[in-house]
N, C-alpha and C positions, 0 to 999 in steps of 0.2 A: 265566747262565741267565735263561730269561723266563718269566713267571706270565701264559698266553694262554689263556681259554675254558676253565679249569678245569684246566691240564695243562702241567707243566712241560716246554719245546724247549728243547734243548740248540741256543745260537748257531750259529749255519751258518758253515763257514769259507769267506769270501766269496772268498777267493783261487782255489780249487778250484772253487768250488760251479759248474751250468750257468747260461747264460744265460737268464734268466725276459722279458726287454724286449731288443728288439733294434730301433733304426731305423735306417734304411741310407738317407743321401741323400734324405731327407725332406721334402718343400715342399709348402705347401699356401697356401691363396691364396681368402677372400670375395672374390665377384666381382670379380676381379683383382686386389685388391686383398693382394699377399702379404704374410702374418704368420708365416712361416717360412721357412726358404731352405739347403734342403744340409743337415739336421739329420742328424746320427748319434750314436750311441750305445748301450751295453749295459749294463745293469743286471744283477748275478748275485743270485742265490738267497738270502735272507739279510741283501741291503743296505739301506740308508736313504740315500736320498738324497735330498736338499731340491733344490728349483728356484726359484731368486729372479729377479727381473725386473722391469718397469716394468711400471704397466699399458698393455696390449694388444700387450706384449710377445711374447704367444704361449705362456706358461704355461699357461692352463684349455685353449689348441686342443693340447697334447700329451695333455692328459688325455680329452679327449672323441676324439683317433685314439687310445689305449690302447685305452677301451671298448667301440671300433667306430662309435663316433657320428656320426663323420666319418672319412672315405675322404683319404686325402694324395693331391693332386695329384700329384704323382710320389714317387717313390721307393716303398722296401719297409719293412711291420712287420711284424714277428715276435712275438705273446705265448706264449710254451709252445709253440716253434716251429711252429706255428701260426697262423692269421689271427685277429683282435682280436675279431669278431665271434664266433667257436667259443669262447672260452676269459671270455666276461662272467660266468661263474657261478663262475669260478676266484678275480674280483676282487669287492675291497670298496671302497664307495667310501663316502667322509664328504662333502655336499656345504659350499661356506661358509655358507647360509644355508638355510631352507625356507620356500614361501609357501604358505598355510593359511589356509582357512575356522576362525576360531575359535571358532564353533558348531559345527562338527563336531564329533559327540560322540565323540572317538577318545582311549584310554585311551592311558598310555606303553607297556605292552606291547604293544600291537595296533602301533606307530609301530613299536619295535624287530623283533616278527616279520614285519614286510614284506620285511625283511632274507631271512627264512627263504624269499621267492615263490617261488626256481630251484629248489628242492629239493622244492617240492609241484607235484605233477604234476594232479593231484583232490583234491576232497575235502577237509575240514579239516584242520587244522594236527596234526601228529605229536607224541607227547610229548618227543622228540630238538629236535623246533621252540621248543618253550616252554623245557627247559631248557636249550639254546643263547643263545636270547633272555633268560633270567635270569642264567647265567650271565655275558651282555655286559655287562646291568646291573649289575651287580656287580660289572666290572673296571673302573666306570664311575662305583661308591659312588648308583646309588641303584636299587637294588632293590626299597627300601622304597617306593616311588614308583608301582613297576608298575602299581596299580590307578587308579593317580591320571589326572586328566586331561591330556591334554598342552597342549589350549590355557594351560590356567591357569598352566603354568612359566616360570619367569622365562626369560631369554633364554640364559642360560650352561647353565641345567637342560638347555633343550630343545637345544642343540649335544650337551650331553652324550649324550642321549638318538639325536643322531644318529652321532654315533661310535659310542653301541652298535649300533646298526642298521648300521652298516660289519662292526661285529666279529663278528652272529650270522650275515654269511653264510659267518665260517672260511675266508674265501677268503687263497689264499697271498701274493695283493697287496693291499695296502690305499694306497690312495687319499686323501689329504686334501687338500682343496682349499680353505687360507686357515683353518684348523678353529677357531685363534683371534682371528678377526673378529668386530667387535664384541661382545666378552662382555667381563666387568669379567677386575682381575687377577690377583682370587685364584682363577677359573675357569680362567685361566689358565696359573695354575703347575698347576695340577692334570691339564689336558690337556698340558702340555709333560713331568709326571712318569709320565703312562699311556703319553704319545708312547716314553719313556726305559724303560719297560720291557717294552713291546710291542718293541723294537728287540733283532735276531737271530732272531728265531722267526717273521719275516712277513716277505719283502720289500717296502719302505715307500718310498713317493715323497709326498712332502710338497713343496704351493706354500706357500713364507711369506712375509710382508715382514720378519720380525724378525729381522733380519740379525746382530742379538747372539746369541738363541739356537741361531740355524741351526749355524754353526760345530761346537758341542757336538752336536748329537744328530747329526750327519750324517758318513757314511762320504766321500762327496765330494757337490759342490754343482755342478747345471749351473744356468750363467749363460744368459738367454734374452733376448735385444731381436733377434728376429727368424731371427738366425743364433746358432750354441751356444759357448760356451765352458765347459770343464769343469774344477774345479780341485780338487785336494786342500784339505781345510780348512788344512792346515798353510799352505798358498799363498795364499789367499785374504784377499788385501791391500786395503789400503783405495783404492790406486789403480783397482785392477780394478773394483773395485763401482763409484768414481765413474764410469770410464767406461763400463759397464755402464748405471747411469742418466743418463748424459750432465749430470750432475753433481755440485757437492761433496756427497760423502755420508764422514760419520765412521762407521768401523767399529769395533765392540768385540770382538775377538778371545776368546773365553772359550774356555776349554781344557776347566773341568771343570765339570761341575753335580752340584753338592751337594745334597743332600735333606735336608729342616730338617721340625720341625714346623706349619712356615708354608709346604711348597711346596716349589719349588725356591729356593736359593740362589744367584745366580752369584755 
């Protein structure tokens, strides 16, 4: 079971569950230049899946066609069978970083109820908005923080801060893009133990380089340098990865993560 936005989801049985992500023969291409080529794949209901790759691999161009941001050169997406563009209020997204005026004087909860935008049509924020947004903070360990400034957070604070603003839109996809970049490592285990139990109750597509923890949280992994390969963790060999980044790369295969007083264990 998972503890998501105040409310225990019973795991989705991914096997059954519909299809949430669908790309069919997918290619897209900056001025000719192609960063994808023939993509397919289907995500169901429920699952977690990680996307590793090189940079400019074409990892963040799958996430910006999810959210409708970009249009594929050829082929079909389907979100919520559906076009990508209908279905952005469905999704959440964590970016890896945010760039900010740090004279702005904008509190942490004003940053997480931006999250709430799709859901206010007029007028000020709903009380359904603020306790959404507290309760993010919260799945997020700083609540306590709310009134606080966001410039003044350290860097690991303000990721946090943006994973809640992913989770008060309750959207049924959540998005992270790289979400432990640059932050130290004990911010670290901590977003990889929210990662662990947000997993079942959202269907989660996660870019990372951390190729040790990926294995673990992930129902299966597509590999991305251009064109896809998609592997079960179990399969996901140290051969593949290096030729994946067209180098030696060691893999640390971790089966299980354990939760200790310090984080995760592997």
């Amino acid at each position: 079971e998972v503890m998501a936005l105040g409310a225990v989801e019973k795991a989705a049985d991914t096997k059954s569950a519909s299809p949430v992500i669908q790309f069919e023969s997918v290619s897209f291409a900056y001025d000719r230049y192609p960063v994808l080529e023939d993509v397919s794949f289907t995500i169901r209901k429920g699952q977690f899946i990680s996307v590793v790759g090189p940079n400019g691999g074409g990892k963040t161009t799958i996430l910006k066609i999810i959210l409708g941001l970009i249009t594929p050169t050829t082929g079909r997406v389907s979100i919520f069978g559906t076009t990508p563009e209908k279905s952005r209020n469905r999704i959440g997204y964590v970016p890896q970083q945010i760039f900010f005026d740090p004279q702005f004087p904008a509190s942490v909860l004003d940053v997480v109820l931006m999250g709430r935008l799709n859901s206010v049509f007029a007028g000020p924020y709903r009380r359904r908005d603020k306790e959404a947004a507290m309760e993010a903070l919260s799945l997020v360990g700083l609540e306590g923080l709310a009134s606080g400034s966001f410039p003044d957070l350290s860097g690991g604070q303000r990721q946090r801060v943006l994973i809640a603003r992913g989770l008060a839109t309750e959207g049924e996809i959540l998005l992270f893009d790289e979400p432990t970049a640059n932050i130290d490592r004990v911010t670290e285990k901590e977003v990889y133990s929210l990662l662990k139990r947000l997993k079942g109750g959202r269907t989660i597509l996660l870019i990372s380089h951390d190729l040790g923890v990926v294995p673990a949280l992930s129902d299966n992994v597509l590999c991305v340098n251009r064109s896809l390969a998609i592997h079960p963790v179990g399969r996901l060999t140290g051969d593949k990865i290096s030729s994946l980044y067209d180098s030696e790369v060691a893999l640390v295969d971790h089966t299980v993560l354990k939760e200790s007083g310090e984080g995760f264990r592997v």
